[in-house]
mmCIF entry with sequence, helices, sheets and N, C-alpha, C, O atoms, coordinates in Angstrom:
data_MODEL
# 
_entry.id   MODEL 
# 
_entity.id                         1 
_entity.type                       polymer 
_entity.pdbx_number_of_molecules   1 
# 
_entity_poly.entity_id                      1 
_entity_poly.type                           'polypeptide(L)' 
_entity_poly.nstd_linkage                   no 
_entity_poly.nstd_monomer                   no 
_entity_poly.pdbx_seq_one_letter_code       
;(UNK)(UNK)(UNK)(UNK)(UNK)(UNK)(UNK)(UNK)(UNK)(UNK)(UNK)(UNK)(UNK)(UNK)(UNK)(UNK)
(UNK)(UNK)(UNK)(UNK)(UNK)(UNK)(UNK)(UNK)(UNK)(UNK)(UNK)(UNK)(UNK)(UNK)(UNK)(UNK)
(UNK)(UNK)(UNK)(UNK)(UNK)(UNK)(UNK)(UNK)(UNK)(UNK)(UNK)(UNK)(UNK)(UNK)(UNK)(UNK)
(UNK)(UNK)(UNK)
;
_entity_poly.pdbx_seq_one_letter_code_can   XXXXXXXXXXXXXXXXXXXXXXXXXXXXXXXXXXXXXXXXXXXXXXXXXXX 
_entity_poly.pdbx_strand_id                 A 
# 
loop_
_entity_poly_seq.entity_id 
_entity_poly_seq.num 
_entity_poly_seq.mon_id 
_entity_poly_seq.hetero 
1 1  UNK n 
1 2  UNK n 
1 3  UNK n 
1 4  UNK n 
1 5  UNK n 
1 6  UNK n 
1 7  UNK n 
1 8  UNK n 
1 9  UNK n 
1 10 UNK n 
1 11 UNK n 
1 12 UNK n 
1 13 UNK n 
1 14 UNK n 
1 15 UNK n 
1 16 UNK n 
1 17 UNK n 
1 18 UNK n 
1 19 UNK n 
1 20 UNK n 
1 21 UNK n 
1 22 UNK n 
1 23 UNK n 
1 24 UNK n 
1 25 UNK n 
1 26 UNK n 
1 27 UNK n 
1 28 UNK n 
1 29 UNK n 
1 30 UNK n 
1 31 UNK n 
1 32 UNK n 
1 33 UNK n 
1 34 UNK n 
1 35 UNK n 
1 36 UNK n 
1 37 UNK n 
1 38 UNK n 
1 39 UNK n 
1 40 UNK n 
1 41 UNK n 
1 42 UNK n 
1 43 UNK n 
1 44 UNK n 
1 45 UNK n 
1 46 UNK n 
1 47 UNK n 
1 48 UNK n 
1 49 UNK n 
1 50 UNK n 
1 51 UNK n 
# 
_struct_asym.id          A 
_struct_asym.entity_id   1 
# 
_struct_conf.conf_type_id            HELX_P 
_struct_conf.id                      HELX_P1 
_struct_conf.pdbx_PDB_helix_id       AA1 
_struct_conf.beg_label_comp_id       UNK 
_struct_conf.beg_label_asym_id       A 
_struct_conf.beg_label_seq_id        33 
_struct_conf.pdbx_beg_PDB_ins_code   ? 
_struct_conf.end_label_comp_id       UNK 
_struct_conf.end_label_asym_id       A 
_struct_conf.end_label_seq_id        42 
_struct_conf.pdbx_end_PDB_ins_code   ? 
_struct_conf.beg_auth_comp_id        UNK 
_struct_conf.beg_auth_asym_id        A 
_struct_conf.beg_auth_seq_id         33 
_struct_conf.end_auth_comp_id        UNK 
_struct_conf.end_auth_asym_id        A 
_struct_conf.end_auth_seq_id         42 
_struct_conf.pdbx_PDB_helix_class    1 
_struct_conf.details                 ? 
_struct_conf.pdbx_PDB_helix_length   10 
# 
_struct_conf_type.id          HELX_P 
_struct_conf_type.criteria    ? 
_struct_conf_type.reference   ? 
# 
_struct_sheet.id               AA1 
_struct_sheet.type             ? 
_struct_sheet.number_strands   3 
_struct_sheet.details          ? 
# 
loop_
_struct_sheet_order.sheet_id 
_struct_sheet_order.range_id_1 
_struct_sheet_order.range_id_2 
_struct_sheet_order.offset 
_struct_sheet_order.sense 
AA1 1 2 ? anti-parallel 
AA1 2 3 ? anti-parallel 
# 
loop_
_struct_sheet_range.sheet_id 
_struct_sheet_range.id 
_struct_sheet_range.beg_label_comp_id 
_struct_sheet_range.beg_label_asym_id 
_struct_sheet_range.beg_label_seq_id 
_struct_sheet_range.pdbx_beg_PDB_ins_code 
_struct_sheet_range.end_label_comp_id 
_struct_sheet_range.end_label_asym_id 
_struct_sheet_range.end_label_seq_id 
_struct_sheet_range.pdbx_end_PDB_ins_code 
_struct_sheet_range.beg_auth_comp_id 
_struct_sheet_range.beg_auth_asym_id 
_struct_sheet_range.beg_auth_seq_id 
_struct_sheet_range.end_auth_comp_id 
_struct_sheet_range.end_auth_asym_id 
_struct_sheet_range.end_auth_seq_id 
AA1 1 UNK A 2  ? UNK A 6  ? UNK A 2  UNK A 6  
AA1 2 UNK A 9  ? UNK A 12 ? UNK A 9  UNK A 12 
AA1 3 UNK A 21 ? UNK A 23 ? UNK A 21 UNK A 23 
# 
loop_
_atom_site.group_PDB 
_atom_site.id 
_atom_site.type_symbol 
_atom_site.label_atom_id 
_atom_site.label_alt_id 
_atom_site.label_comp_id 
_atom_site.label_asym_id 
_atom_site.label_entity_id 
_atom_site.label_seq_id 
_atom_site.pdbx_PDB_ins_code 
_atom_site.Cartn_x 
_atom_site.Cartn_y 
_atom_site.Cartn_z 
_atom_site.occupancy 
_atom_site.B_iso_or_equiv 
_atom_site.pdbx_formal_charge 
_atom_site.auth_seq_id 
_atom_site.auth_comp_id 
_atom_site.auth_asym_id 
_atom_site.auth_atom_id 
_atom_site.pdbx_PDB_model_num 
ATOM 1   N N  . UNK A 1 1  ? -40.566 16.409 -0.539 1.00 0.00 ? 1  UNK A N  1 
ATOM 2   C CA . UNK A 1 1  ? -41.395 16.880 -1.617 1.00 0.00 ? 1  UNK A CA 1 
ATOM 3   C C  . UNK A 1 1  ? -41.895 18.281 -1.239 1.00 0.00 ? 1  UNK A C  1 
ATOM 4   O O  . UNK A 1 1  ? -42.382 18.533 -0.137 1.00 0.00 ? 1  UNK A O  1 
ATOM 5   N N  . UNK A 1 2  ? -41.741 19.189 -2.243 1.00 0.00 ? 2  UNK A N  1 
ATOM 6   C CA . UNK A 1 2  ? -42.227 20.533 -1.633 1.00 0.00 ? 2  UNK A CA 1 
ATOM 7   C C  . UNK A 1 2  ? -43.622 20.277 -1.971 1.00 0.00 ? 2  UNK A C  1 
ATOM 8   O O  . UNK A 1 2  ? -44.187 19.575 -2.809 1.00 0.00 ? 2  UNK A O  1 
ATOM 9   N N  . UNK A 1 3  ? -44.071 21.237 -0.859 1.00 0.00 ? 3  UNK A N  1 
ATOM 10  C CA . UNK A 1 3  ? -45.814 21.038 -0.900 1.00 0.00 ? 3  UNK A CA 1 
ATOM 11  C C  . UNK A 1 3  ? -46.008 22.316 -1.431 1.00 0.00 ? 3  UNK A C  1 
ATOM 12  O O  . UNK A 1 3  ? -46.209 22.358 -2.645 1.00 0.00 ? 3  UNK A O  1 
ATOM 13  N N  . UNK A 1 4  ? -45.991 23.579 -0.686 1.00 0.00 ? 4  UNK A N  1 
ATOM 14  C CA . UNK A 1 4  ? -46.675 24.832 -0.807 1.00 0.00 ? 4  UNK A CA 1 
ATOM 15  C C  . UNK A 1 4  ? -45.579 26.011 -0.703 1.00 0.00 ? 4  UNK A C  1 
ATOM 16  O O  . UNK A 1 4  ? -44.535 25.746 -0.106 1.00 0.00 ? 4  UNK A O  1 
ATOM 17  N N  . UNK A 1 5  ? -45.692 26.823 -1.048 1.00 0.00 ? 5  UNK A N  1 
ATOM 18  C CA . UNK A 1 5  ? -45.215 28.080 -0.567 1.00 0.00 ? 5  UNK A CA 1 
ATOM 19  C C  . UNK A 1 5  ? -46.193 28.983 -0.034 1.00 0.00 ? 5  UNK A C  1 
ATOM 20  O O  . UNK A 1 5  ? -47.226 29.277 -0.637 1.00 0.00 ? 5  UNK A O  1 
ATOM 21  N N  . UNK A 1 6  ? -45.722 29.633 1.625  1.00 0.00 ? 6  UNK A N  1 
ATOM 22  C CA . UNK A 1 6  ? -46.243 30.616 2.125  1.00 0.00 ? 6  UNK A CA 1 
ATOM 23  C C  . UNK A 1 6  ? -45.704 31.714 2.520  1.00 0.00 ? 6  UNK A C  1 
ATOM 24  O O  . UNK A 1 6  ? -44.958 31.589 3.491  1.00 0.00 ? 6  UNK A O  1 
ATOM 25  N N  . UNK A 1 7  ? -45.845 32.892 2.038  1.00 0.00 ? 7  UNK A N  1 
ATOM 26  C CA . UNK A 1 7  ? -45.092 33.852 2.013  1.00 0.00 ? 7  UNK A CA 1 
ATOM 27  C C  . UNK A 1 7  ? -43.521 33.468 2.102  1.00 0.00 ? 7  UNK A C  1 
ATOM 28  O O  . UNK A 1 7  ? -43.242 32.848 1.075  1.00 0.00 ? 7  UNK A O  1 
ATOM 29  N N  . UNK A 1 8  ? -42.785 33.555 2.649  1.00 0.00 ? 8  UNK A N  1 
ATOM 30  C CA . UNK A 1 8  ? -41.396 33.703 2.548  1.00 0.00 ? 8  UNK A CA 1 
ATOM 31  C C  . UNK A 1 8  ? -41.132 31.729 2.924  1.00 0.00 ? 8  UNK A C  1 
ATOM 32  O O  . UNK A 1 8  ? -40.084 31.281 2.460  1.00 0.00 ? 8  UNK A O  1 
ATOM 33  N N  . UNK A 1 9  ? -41.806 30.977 3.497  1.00 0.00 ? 9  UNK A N  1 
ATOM 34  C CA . UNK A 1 9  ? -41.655 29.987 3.671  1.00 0.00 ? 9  UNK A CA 1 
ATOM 35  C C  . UNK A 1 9  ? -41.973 29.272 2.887  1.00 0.00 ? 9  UNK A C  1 
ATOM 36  O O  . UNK A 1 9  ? -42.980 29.580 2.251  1.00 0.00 ? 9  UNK A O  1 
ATOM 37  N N  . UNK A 1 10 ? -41.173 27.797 2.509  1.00 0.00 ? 10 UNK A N  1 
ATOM 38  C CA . UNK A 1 10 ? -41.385 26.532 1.472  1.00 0.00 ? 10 UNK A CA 1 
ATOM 39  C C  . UNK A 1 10 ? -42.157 25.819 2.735  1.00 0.00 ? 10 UNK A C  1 
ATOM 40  O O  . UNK A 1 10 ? -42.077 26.292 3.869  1.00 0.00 ? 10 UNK A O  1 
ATOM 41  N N  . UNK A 1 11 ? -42.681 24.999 2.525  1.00 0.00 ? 11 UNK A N  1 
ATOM 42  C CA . UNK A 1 11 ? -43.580 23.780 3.237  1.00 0.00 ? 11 UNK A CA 1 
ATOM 43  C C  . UNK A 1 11 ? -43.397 22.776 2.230  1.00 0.00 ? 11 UNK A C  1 
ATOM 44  O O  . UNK A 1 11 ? -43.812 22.733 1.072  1.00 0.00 ? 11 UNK A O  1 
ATOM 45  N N  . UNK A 1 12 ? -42.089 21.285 3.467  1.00 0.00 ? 12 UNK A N  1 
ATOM 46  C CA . UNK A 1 12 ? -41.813 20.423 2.195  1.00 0.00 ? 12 UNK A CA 1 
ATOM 47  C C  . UNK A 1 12 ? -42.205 18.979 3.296  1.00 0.00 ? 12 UNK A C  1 
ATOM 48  O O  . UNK A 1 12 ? -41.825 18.977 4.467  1.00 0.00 ? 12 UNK A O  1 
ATOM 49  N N  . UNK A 1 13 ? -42.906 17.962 2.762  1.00 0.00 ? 13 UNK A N  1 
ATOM 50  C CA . UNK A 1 13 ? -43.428 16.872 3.232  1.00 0.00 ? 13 UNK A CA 1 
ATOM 51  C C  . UNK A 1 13 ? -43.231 15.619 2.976  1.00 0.00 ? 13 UNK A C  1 
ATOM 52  O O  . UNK A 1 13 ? -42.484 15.550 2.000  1.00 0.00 ? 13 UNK A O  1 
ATOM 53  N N  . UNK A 1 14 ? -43.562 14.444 3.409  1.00 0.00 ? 14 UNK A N  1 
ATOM 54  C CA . UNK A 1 14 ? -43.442 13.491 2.642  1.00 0.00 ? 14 UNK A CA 1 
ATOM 55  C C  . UNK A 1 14 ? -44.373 12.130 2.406  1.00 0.00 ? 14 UNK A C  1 
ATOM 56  O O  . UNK A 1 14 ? -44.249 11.220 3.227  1.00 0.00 ? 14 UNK A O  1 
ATOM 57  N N  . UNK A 1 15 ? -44.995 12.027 1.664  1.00 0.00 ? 15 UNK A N  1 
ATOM 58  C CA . UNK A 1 15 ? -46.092 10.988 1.839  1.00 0.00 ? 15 UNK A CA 1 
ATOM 59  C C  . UNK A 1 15 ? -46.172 10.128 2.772  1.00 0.00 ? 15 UNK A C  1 
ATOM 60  O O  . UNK A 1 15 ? -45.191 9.521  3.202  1.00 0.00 ? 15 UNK A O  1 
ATOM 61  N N  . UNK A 1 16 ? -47.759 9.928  3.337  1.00 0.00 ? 16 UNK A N  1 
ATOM 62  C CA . UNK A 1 16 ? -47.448 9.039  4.380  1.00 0.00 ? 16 UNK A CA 1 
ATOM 63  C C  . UNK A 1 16 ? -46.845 9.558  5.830  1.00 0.00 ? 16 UNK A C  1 
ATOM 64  O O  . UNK A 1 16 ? -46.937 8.823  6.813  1.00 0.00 ? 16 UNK A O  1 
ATOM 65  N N  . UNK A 1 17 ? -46.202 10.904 5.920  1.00 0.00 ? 17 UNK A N  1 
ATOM 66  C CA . UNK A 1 17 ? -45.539 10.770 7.028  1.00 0.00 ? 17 UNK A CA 1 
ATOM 67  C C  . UNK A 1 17 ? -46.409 12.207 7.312  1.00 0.00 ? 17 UNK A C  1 
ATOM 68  O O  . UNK A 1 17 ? -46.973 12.783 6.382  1.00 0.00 ? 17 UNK A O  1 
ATOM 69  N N  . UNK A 1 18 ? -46.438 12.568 8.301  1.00 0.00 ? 18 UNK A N  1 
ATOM 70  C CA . UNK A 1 18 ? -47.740 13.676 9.289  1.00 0.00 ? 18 UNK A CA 1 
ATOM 71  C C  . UNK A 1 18 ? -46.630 14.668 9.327  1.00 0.00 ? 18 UNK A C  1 
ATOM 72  O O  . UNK A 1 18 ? -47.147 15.780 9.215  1.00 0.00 ? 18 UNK A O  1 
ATOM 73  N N  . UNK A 1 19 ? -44.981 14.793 9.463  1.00 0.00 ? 19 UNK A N  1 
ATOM 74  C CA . UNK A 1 19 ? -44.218 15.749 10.111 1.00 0.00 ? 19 UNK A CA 1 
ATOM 75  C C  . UNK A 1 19 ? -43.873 16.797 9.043  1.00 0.00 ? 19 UNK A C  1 
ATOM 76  O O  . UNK A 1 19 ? -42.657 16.814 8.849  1.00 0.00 ? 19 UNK A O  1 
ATOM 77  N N  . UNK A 1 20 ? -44.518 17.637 8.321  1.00 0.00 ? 20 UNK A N  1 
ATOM 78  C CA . UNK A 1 20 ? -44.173 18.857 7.999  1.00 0.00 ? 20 UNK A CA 1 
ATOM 79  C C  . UNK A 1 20 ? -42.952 19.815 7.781  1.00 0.00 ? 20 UNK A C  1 
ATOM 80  O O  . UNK A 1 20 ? -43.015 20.479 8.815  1.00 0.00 ? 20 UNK A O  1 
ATOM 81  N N  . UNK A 1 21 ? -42.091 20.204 7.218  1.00 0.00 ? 21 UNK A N  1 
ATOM 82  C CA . UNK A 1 21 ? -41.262 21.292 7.305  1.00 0.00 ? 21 UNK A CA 1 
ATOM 83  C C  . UNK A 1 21 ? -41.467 22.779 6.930  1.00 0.00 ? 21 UNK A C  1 
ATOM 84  O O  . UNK A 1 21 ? -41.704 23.069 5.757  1.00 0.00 ? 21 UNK A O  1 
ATOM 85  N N  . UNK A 1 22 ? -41.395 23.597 7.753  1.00 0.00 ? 22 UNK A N  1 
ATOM 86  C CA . UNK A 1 22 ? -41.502 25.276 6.937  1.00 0.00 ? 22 UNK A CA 1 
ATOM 87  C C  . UNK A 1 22 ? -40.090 25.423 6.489  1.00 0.00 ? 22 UNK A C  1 
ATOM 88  O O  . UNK A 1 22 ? -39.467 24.583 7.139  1.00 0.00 ? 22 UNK A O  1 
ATOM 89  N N  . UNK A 1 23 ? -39.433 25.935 5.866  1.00 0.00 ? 23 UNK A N  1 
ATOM 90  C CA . UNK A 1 23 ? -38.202 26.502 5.859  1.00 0.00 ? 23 UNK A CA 1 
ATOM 91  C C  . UNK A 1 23 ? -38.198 28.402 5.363  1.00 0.00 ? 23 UNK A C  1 
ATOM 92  O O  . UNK A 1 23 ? -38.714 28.985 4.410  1.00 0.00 ? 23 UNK A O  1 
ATOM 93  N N  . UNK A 1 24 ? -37.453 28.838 6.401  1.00 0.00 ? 24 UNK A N  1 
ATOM 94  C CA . UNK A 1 24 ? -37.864 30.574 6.012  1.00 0.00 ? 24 UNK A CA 1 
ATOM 95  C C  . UNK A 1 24 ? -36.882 30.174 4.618  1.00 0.00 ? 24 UNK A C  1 
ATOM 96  O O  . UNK A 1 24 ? -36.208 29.161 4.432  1.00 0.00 ? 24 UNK A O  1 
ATOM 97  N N  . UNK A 1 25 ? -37.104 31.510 3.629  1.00 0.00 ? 25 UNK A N  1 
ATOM 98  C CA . UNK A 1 25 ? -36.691 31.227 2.592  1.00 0.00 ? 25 UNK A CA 1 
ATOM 99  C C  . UNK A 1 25 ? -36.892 32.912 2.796  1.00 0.00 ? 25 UNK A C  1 
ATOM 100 O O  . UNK A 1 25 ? -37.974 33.438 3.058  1.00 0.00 ? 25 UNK A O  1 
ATOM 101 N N  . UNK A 1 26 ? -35.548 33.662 2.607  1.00 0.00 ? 26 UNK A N  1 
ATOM 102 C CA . UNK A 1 26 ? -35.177 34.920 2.276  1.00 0.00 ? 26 UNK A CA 1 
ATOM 103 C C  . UNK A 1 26 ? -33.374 35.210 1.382  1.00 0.00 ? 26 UNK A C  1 
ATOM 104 O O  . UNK A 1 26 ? -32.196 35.355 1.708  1.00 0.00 ? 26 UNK A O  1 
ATOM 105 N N  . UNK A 1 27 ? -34.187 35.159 0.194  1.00 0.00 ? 27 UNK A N  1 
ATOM 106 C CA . UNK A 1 27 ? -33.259 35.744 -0.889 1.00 0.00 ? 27 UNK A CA 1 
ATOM 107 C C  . UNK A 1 27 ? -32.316 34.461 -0.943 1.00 0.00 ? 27 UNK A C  1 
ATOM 108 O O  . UNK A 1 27 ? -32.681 33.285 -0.963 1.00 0.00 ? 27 UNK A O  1 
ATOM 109 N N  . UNK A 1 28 ? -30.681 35.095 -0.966 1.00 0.00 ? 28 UNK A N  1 
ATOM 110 C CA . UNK A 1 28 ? -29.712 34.320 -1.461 1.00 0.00 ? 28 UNK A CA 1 
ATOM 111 C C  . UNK A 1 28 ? -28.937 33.816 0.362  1.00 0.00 ? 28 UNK A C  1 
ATOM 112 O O  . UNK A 1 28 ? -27.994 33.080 0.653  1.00 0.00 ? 28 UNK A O  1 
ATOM 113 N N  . UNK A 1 29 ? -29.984 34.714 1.296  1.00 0.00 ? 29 UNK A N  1 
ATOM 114 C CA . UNK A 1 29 ? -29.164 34.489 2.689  1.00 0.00 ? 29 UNK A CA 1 
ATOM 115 C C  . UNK A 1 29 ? -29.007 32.527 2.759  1.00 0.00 ? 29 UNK A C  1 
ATOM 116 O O  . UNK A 1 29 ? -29.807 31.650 2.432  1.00 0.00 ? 29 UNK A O  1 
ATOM 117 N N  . UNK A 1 30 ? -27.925 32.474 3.205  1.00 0.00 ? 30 UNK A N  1 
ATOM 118 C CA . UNK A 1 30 ? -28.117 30.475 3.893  1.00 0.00 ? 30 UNK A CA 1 
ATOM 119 C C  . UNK A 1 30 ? -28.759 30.581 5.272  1.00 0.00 ? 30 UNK A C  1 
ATOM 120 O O  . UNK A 1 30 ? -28.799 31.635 5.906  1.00 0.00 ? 30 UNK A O  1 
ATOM 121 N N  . UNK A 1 31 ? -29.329 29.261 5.754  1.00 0.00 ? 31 UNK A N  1 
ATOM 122 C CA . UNK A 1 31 ? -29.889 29.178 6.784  1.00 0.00 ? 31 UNK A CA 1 
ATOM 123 C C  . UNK A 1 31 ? -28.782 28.979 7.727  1.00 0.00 ? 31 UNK A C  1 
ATOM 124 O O  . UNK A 1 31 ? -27.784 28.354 7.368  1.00 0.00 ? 31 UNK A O  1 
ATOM 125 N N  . UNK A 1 32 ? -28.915 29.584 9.194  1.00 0.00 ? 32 UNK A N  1 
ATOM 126 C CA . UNK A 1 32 ? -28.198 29.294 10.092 1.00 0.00 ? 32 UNK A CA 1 
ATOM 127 C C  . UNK A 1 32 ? -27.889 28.175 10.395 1.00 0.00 ? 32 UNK A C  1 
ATOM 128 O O  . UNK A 1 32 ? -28.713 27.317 10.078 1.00 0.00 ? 32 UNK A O  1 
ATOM 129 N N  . UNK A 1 33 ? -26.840 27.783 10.987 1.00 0.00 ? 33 UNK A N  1 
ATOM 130 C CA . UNK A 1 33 ? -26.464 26.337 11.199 1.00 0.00 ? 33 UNK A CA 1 
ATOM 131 C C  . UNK A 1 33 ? -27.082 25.628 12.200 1.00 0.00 ? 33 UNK A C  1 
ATOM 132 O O  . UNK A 1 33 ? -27.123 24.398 12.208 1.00 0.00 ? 33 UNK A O  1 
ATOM 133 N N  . UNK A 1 34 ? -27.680 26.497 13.243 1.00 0.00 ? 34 UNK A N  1 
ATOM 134 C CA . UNK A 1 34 ? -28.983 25.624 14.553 1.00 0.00 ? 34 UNK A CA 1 
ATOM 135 C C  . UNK A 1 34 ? -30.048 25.492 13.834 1.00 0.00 ? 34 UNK A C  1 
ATOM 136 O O  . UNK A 1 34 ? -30.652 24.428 13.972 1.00 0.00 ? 34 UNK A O  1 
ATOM 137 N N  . UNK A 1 35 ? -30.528 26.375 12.988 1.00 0.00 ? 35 UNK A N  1 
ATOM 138 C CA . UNK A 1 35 ? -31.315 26.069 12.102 1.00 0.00 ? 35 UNK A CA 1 
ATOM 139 C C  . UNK A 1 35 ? -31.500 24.548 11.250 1.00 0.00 ? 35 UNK A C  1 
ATOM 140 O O  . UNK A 1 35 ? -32.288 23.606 11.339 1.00 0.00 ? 35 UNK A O  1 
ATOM 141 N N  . UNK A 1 36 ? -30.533 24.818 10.545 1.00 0.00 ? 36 UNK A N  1 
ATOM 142 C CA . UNK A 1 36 ? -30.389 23.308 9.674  1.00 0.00 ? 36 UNK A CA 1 
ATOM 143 C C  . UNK A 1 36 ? -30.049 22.093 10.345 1.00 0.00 ? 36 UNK A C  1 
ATOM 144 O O  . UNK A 1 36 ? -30.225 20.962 9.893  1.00 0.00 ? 36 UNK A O  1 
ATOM 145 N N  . UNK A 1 37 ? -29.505 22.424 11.555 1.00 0.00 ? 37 UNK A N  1 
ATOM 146 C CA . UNK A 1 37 ? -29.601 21.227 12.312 1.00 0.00 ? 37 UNK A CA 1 
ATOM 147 C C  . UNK A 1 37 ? -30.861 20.489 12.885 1.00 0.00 ? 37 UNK A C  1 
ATOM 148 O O  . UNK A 1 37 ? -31.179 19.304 12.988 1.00 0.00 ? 37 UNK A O  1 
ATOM 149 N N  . UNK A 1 38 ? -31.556 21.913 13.278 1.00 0.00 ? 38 UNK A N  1 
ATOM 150 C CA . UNK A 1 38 ? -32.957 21.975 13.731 1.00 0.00 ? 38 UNK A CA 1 
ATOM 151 C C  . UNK A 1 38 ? -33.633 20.679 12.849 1.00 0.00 ? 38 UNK A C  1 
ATOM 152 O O  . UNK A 1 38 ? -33.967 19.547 13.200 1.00 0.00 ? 38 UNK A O  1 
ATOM 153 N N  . UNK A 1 39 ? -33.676 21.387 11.534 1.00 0.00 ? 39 UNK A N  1 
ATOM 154 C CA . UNK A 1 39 ? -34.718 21.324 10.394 1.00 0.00 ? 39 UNK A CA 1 
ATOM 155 C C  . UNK A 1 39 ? -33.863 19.266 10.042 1.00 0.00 ? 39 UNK A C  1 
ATOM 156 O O  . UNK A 1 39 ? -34.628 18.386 9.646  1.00 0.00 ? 39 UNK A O  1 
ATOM 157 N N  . UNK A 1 40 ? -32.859 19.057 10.205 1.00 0.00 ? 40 UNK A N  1 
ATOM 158 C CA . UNK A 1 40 ? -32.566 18.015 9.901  1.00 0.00 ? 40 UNK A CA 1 
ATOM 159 C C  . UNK A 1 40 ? -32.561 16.599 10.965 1.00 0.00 ? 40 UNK A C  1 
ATOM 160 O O  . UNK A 1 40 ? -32.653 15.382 10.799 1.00 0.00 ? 40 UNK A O  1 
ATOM 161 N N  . UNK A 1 41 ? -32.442 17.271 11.805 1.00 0.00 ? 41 UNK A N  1 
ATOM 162 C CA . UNK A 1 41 ? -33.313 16.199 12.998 1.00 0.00 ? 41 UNK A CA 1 
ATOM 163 C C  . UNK A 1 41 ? -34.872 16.257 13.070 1.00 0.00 ? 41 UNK A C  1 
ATOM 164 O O  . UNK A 1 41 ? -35.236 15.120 13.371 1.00 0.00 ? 41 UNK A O  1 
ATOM 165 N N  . UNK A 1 42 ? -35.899 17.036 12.933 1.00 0.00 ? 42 UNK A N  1 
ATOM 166 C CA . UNK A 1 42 ? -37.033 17.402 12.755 1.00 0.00 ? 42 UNK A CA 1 
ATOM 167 C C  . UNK A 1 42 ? -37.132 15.869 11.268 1.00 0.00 ? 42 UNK A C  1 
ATOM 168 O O  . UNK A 1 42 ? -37.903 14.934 11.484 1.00 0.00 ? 42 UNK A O  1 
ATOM 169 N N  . UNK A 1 43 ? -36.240 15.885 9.876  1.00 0.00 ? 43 UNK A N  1 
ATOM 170 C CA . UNK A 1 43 ? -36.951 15.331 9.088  1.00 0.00 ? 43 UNK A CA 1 
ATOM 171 C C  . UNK A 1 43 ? -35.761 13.973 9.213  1.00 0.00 ? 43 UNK A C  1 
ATOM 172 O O  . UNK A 1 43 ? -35.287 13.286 8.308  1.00 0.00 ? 43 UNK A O  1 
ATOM 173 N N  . UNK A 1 44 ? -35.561 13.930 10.447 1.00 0.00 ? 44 UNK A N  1 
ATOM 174 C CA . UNK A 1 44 ? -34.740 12.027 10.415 1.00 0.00 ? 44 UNK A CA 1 
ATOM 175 C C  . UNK A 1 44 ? -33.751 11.915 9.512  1.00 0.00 ? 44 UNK A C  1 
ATOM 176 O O  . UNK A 1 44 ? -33.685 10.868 8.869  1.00 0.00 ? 44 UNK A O  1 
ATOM 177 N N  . UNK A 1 45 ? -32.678 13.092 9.258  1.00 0.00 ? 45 UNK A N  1 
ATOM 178 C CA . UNK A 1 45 ? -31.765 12.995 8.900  1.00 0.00 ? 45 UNK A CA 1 
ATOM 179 C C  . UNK A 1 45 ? -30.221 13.763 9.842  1.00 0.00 ? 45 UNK A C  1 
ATOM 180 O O  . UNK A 1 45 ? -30.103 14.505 10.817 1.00 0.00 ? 45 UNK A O  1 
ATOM 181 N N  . UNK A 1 46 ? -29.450 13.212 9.079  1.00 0.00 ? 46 UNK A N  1 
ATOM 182 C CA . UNK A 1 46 ? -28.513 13.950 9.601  1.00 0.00 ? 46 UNK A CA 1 
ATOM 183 C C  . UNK A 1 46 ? -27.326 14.146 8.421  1.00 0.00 ? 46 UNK A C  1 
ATOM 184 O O  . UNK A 1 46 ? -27.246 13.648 7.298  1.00 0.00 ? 46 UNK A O  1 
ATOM 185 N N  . UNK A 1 47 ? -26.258 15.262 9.280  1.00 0.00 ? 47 UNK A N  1 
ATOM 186 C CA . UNK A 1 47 ? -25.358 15.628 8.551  1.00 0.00 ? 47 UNK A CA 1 
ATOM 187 C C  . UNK A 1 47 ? -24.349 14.976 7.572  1.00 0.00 ? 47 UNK A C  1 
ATOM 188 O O  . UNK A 1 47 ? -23.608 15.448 6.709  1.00 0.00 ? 47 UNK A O  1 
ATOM 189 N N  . UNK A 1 48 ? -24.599 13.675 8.034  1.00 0.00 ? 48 UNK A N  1 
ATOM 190 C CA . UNK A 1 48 ? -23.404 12.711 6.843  1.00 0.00 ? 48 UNK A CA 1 
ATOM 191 C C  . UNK A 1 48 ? -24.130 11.912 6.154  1.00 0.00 ? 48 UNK A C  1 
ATOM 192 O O  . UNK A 1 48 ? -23.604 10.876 5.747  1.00 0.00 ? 48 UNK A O  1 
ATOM 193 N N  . UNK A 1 49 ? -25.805 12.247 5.789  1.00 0.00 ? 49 UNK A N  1 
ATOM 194 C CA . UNK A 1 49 ? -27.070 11.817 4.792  1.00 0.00 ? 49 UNK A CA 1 
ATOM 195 C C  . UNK A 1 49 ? -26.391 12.736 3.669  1.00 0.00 ? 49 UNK A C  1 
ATOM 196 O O  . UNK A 1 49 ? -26.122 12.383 2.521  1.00 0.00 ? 49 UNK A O  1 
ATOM 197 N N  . UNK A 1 50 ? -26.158 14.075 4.285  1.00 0.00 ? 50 UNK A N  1 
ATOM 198 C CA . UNK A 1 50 ? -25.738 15.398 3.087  1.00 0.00 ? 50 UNK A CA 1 
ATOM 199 C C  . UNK A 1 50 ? -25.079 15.424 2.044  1.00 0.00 ? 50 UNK A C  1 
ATOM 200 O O  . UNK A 1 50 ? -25.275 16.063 1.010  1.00 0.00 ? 50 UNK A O  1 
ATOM 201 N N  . UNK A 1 51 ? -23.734 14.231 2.509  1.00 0.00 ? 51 UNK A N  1 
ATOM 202 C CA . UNK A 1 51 ? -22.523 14.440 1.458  1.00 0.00 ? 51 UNK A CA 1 
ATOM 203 C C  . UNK A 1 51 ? -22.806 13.317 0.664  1.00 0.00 ? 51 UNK A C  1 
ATOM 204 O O  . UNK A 1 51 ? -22.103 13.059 -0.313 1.00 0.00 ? 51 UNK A O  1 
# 
């Protein structure tokens, strides 16, 4: 669930759960791939949740 936007970052959460996400958010660039790996172990998912 997105919560907030702060400057260039989304802040997305999920009820009930304390762990937070920022995600930088600049233009049409994609996020790096350590990145999204980062960001997808951080929210208890993984890459074959995606497809």
């Amino acid at each position: 669930m997105h919560l907030r936007i702060h400057g260039g970052h989304h802040v997305y959460g999920k009820p009930g759960i304390i762990v937070r996400l920022s995600i930088s958010v600049h233009g049409n660039q994609p996020l790096k791939l350590g990145l999204l790996k980062h960001l997808l172990k951080a929210a208890g998912s993984s890459e074959a949740d995606m497809r």
